[in-house]
N, C-alpha and C positions, 0 to 999 in steps of 0.2 A: 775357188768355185769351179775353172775350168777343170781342176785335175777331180774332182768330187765325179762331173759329170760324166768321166771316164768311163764308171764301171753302173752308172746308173741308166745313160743312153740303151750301153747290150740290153740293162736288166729289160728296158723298157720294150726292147723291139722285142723281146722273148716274149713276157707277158701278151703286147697284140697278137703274135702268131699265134699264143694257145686260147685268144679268144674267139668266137665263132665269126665266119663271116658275113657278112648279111646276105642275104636273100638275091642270088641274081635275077637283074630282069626277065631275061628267057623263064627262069622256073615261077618265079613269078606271076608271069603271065599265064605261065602252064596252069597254073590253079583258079586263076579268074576264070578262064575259060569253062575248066571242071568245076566250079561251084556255081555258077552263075546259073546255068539250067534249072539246080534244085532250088533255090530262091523266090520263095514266094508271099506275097501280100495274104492277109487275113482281114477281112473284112466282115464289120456283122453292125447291127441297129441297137441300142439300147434303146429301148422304149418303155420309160418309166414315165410314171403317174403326169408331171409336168409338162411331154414332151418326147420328141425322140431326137435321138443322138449320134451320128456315124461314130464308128472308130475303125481308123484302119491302123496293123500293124504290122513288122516283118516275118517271116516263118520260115521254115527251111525242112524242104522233105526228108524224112528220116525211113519211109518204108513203104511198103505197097501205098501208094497214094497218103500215107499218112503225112500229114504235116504238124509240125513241131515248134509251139513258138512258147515266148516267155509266159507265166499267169499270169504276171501285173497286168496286161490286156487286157483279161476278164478278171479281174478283181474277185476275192469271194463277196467283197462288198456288195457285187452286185447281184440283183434274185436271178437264179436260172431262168424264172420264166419271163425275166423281160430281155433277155437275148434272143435277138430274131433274123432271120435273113440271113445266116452266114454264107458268105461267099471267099472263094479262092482265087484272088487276082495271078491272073502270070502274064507279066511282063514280057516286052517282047520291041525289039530294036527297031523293027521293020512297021509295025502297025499297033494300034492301039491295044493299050491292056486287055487279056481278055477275062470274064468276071465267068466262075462256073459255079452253079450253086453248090452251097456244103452243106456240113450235119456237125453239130458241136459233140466231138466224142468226151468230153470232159473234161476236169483240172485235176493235176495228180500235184497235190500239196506234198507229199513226202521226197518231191524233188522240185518243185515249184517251177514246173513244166502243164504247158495245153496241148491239146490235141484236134483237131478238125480233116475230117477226107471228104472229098467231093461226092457228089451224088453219082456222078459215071466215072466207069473208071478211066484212067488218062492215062496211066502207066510210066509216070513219071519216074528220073531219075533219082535215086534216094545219096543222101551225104553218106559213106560209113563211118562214124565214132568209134575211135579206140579210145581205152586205156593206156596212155604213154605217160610215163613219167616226165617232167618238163624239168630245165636245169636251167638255173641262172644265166643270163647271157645269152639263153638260145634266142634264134630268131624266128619270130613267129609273123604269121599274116593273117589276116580276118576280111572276109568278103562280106560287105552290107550290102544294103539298097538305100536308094534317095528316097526322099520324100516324092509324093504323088505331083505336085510340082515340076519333081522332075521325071515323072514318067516313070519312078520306080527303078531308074537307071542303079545297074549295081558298080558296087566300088571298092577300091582294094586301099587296105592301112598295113604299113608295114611295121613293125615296132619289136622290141625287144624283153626277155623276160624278166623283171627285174628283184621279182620273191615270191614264193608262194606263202600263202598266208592260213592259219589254221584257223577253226571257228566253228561254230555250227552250218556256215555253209562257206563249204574251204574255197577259196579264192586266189588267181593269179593275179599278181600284178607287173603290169608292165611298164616301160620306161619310150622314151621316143617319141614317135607319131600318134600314138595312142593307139586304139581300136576304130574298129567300126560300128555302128550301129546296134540295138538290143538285138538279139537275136541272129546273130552273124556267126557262121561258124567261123573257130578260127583251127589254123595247120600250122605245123611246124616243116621247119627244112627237108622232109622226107616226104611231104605232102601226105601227110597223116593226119586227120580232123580230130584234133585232140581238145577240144571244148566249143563251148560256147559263150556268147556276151548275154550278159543276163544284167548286169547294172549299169547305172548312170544313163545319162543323154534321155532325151523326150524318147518313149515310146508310140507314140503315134508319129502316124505318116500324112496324117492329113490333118495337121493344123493349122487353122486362119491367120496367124499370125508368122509371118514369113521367118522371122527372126526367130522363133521354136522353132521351125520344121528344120533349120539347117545348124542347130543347136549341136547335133550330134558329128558336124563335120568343125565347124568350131570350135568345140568347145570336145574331143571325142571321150568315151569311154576309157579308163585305164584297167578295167578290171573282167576277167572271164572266170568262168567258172569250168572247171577241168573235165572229162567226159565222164569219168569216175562218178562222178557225183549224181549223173545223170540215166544212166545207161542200164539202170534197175526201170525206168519207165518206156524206153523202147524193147526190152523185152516182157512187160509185163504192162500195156497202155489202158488207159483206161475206154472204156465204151459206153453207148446211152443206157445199154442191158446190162452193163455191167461197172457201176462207176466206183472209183477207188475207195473202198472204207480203210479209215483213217482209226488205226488202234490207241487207245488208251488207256492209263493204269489209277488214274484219280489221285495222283501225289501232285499237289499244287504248292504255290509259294515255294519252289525249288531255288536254292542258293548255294552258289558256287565258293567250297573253301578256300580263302585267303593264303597264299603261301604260310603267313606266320601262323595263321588257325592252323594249317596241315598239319604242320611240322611241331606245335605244342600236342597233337594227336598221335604223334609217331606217325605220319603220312607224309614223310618229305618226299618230295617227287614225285608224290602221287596226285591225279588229280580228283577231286571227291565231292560230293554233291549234297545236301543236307537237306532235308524235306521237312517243310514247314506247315503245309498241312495233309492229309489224307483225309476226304470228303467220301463221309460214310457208304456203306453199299456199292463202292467201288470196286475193284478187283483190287486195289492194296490193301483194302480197307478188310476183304474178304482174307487174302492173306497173311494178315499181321504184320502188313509196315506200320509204323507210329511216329506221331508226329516228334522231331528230332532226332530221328535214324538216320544215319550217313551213308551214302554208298559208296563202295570205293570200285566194286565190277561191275561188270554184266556179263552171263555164261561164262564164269571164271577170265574174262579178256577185262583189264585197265581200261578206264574210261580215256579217251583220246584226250591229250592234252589243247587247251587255248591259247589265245596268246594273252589272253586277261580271264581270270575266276570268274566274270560275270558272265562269263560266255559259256560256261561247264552245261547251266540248266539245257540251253539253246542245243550243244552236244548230245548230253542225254538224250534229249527229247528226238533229234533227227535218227539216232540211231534206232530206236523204239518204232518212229513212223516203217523203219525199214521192214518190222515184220510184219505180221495178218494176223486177223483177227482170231484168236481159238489158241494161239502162241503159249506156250511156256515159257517164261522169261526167269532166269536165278538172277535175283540181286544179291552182294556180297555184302552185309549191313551191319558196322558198327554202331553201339546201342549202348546208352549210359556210361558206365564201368568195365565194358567188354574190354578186353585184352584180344581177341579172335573175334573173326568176323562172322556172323552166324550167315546158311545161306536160306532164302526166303523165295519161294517160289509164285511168280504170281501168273495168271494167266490174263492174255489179255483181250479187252472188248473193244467193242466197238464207239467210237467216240459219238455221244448225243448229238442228235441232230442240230445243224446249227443253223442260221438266221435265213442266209441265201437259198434255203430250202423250205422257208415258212412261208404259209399261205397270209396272203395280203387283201388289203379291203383300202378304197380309196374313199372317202367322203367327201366327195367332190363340193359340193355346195358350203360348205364350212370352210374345206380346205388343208383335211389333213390325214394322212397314211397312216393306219394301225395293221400289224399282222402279228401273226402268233407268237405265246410266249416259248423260248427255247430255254435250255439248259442253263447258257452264259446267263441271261437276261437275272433269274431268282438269283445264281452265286454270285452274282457281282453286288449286288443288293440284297444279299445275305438273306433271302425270302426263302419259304419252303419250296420244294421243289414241286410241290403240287398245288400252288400258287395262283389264284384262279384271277382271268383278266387280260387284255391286249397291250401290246407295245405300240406306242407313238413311233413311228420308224420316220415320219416326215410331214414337214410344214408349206404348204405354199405362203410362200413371200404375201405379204398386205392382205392377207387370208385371216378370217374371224377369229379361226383358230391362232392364228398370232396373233393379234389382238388381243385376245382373251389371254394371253401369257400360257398356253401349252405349249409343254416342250419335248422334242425329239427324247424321247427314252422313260417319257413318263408312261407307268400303268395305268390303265382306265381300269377301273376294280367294279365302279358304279355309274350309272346311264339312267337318268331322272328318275332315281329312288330304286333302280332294279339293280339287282347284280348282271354282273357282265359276267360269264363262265370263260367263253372262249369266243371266238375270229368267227364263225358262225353262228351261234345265238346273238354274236352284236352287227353282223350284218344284216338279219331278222330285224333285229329291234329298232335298228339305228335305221330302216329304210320307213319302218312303222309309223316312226315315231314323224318323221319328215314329210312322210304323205300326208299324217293326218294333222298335223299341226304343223306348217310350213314355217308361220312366221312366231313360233314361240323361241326361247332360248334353251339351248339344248344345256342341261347344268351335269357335269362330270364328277365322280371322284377319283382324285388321280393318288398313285402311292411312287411317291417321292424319298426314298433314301429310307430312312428310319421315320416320317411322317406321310399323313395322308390329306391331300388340300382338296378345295371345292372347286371348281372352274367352271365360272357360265360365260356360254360361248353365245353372243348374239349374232342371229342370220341375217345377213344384207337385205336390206329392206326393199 
C-alpha cells in the first residue's frame, strides 16, 4: 500500500495545482462592494378580485435605470391589469430603504426576464453581462440580497462550477455553498458578470412566514443561468409602447425523437423533432407542414442537442421565440418515405393573445370571475375557434357560485335562456339581470369538455 502510494501522492498534488483556486477574500470583497450598488428590490400590489397582495422581489440594474429581475414575480398567470403601484426599493446601510415609484415595462418570455424603471431618473449604476464561457471547476460568486426582514441587506455565496447542463433553458450547475438568491447576478474569477440566478429558493422577499424568507440562505439555489441566454433582452427590452410579441408557427403536440427512433431513421446523432399536430390557418399550416413531419434543422443549422428527447420540443420552441414576427424560418423536414430532407419555408406570426391580456368581469354578489375567451381556452377543449361564451377564471371560497358546483375553466355559453356572445354583452346582462331580480337564481349553461351542464346558482338571501 505504502509503495502504491508513491506515485499516487505526486499524481495527486499535480492534479490540485491544475485546479482553480478559489476566490480570494480581497477580490471577493472587491465584487461585493461593485455589485451591491446595482441591487435592487421590486415591489408592486396585485390586486385581484379577492383582495390585494404585496410582492416584493430582488432585481438588478442592467442599464439606464433599467432594472432586471426574474418573470416568475410577475407570473403571466397573472392579468396586467391587476399589477399596480410598482415601486423600486434601494437599499441602503446607513438609513431606511428608500421606495421610488416605477412603470412595469413588461415580461420578455423568450428569455423569461422582467423589466421595471423608475419614474425619475436616478442614474444608477448598471451590472455589465458578458458572454463567457464557464469551465468546470471555475469559481464563481453570486451577490443576493436578504429578505425585507433584513433590510434588504445584500450578501455574497461563493461556490464552484460544477456542469453546465443543456435544455431548452441551458443551465449551470454548481457545487459548494451554493448561490444566492433569485435574481443575483453571478461573476467569475475576472470579475466578469457572467449570469444570472433564476431558479430554486422563494422568490419573494417579503414573506410572513420567517422560515420561507431565509429559505434561500438555508437551503441556497444551485443553479444559474448563463448571460448567453439572456442578453438578447437587454439589447432589445421590452416597453409599455412596445411589449415583446412572441412568434409562432401553430405545429403543436411536438415530440422529441428517441435515440433508437433516430437512428431506425438514419438520424443517429442527430437531434430531431416530430410534429403531431399543425392547427389549421396557421403559418405551418399555410406552408405545408403536416402532421408526422420530422425536423431535423433550422436555417440549414442542427437542432441543439438535450440532455434527454423530451426536451428537443422545449429547444425548438426557445429558438423560434428568438426571432420577430414577419421571419422566414426554413425547416429541414423528413416526410413518409423521404430519403432527403425537403426544405419548407414558413413565415412566422404573432402568437394569439393570451389570458393575462383578457378583459375580466367580477360578479361580485354570487362570487365568481369570468373574462374573455382566448385562443388556449377553444384548443385545449378542442371548440371552434369562434366559440361564443366567457371563461370562469375564479371562484370565491363559500360563494354561491361554489355552491352551485361552478368551476374555474368552465364556459358560460347561456345566461337564463340568452346566449352569452362575449365578456361585454354578459356584463350587460348579467348586471340586468341582478338589478331587476335580486333574489331570483341565476341558471347558467356551462360547456364542459365534450358536454354542456345546467348550473343554478342561488343568491344569498
Amino acid at each position: 500500500m505504502i509503495r502504491s502510494m508513491k506515485w499516487f501522492l505526486p499524481a495527486l498534488l499535480m492534479f490540485a495545482g491544475m485546479c482553480p483556486a478559489a476566490m480570494s477574500p480581497e477580490a471577493a470583497r472587491k465584487l461585493y462592494d461593485q455589485a451591491t450598488p446595482s441591487l435592487m428590490a421590486v415591489q408592486y400590489v396585485w390586486a385581484h378580485e379577492l383582495g390585494r397582495q404585496e410582492v416584493v422581489g430582488a432585481g438588478v440594474v442592467v442599464g439606464d435605470d433599467l432594472v432586471m429581475f426574474s418573470v416568475i414575480l410577475v407570473s403571466p398567470a397573472i392579468p396586467d391589469e391587476q399589477m399596480k403601484e410598482f415601486k423600486i426599493i434601494v437599499p441602503s446601510q446607513q438609513h431606511d430603504p428608500e421606495e421610488i415609484d416605477a412603470v412595469f415595462q413588461g415580461r420578455d418570455e423568450r428569455t423569461n426576464m422582467a423589466f421595471v424603471k423608475p419614474k425619475t431618473p436616478q442614474h444608477w449604476k448598471p451590472v455589465k453581462f458578458e458572454d463567457v464561457p464557464v469551465q468546470v471547476g471555475e469559481p464563481v460568486v453570486s451577490i443576493g440580497m436578504l429578505p425585507k426582514g433584513a433590510a434588504y441587506k445584500s450578501y455574497l455565496m461563493q461556490s464552484e462550477v460544477a456542469a453546465t447542463l443543456r435544455g431548452a433553458d441551458p443551465q449551470v450547475l454548481v457545487q459548494g455553498n451554493g448561490l444566492a438568491a433569485m435574481s443575483s447576478p453571478v461573476y467569475n474569477a475576472d470579475g466578469k458578470a457572467i449570469g444570472l440566478v433564476s431558479y430554486g429558493g422563494n422568490p419573494l422577499l417579503n414573506g410572513h412566514n420567517e422560515g420561507e424568507t431565509i429559505a434561500s440562505i438555508s437551503n441556497p439555489p444551485k443553479f444559474f443561468v448563463p448571460a448567453s441566454d439572456f442578453l438578447l433582452s437587454l439589447t432589445d427590452p421590452p416597453t409599455p409602447k412596445k411589449p415583446v410579441a412572441l412568434v409562432w408557427t401553430g405545429m403543436a403536440q411536438l415530440t422529441g425523437l428517441s435515440k433508437d427512433v433516430a437512428e431506425a431513421l438514419g438520424l443517429k446523432d442527430l437531434a430531431a423533432v416530430q410534429v403531431g399536430e399543425v392547427i389549421a390557418t396557421t403559418p405551418a399550416a399555410k406552408a405545408g407542414v403536416e402532421v408526422g413531419d420530422i425536423i431535423t434543422k433550422v436555417d440549414g443549422h442542427d437542432l441543439e442537442r438535450g440532455d434527454e428527447a423530451s426536451e428537443l420540443p422545449g429547444i425548438l420552441r426557445r429558438r423560434l421565440l428568438r426571432h420577430k414576427v414577419g421571419d422566414e424560418v426554413t425547416f429541414s423536414v423528413l416526410r413518409g418515405q423521404d430519403a432527403k430532407p425537403r426544405e419548407i419555408k414558413v413565415t412566422l406570426e404573432e402568437q394569439p393573445r393570451q389570458a393575462n391580456l383578457a378583459k375580466r368581469y367580477y360578479a361580485e354578489d354570487l362570487g365568481f370571475v369570468v373574462r374573455e375567451l382566448v385562443f388556449n381556452d377553444t384548443y385545449a377543449l378542442k371548440l371552434p375557434a369562434d366559440q361564443k361564451g366567457v371563461m370562469v377564471a375564479m371562484e370565491r371560497p363559500q360563494s354561491a357560485a361554489v355552491s352551485a358546483n361552478l368551476r374555474r375553466g368552465d364556459i358560460i355559453i347561456r345566461m337564463n335562456n340568452s346566449p352569452v356572445t362575449d365578456i361585454v354583452e354578459f356584463e350587460k346582462f348579467y348586471k340586468a339581470t341582478r338589478k331587476d331580480h335580486p333574489h331570483d337564481p341565476l341558471v347558467v349553461v356551462v360547456q364542459r369538455k365534450t358536454r354542456e351542464d345546467t348550473i343554478r346558482i342561488e343568491p344569498p338571501q
